[in-house]
N, C-alpha and C positions, 0 to 999 in steps of 0.2 A: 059719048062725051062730046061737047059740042066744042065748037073752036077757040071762043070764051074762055072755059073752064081750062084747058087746054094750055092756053096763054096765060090765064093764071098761074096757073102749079107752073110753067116753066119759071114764071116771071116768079114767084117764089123759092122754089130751087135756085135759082140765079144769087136772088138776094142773101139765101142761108150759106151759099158756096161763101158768095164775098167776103161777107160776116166770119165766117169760118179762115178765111185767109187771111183777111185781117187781125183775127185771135191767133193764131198762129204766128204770124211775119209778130207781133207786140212780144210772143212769150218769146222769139228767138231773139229780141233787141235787146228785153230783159236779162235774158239769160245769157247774154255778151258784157253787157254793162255790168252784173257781177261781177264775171270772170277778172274785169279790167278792172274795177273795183275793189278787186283783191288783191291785185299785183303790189306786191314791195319791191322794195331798189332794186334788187337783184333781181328779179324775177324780169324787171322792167329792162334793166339794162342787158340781159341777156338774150334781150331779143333783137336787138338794132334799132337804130334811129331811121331805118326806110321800113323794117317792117312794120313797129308798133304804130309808127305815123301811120301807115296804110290800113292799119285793124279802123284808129282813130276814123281816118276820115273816113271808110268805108258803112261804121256805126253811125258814126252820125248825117252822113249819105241817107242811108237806110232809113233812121226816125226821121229825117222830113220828107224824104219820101211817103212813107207810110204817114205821116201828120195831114201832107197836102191830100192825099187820099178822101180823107174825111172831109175836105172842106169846112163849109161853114157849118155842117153838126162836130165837127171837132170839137169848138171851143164849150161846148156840154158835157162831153164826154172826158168822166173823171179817171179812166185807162192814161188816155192822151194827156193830161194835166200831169198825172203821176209823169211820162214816160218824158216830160220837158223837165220837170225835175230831174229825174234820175241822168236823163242828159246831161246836166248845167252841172250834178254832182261829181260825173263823170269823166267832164273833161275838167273842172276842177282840180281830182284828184292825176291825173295824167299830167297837167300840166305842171303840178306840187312836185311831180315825181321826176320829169322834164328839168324843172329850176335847178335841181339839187344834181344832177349831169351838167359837164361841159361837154361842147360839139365832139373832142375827142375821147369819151367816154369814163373820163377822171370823175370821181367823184369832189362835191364841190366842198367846203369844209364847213360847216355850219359853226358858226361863233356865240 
């Protein structure tokens, strides 16, 4: 094998790892953004106002992290389009669920 070929296949192997980490780190953003996506009141408020903040911002830590990753082939890439929705829906619904708490954990009275 010559040194060429060599550095190819590494330089391939390299790029299918990436790829593969990146498919990965997206299914584990996903499958957080359910999880938070499914919490109701209770669910929300049994957890603390320092933990769920910390799930929060740790999620979405994570997708721009992984967003800036891709650079400029991101904005092609319809994973990534999907995954700034599911973001925007995400905190969305956290923050609907947020509104309806006060700081001292009463719930708020919807009229």
């Amino acid at each position: 094998m010559s040194c060429c070929s060599l550095e190819r296949k590494l330089s391939d192997v390299q790029r299918l790892w990436t790829e593969k980490q990146r498919q990965l780190k997206k299914n584990m953003i996903f499958a957080t953004i359910a999880v938070v996506k499914g919490w109701d009141l209770q669910q929300f408020r049994s957890l603390g106002k320092d933990q769920r903040e910390a799930i929060l911002k740790a999620l979405n830590d994570d997708a721009e992290k992984l967003i800036s990753e891709y650079g400029t082939e991101g904005a092609r890439d319809p994973d990534l389009k999907r995954l700034r929705d599911q973001m925007r829906e995400c905190n969305r619904h956290f923050n609907h669920l947020a509104s309806q708490c006060t700081d001292d954990g009463e719930l708020l009275r919807v009229i």
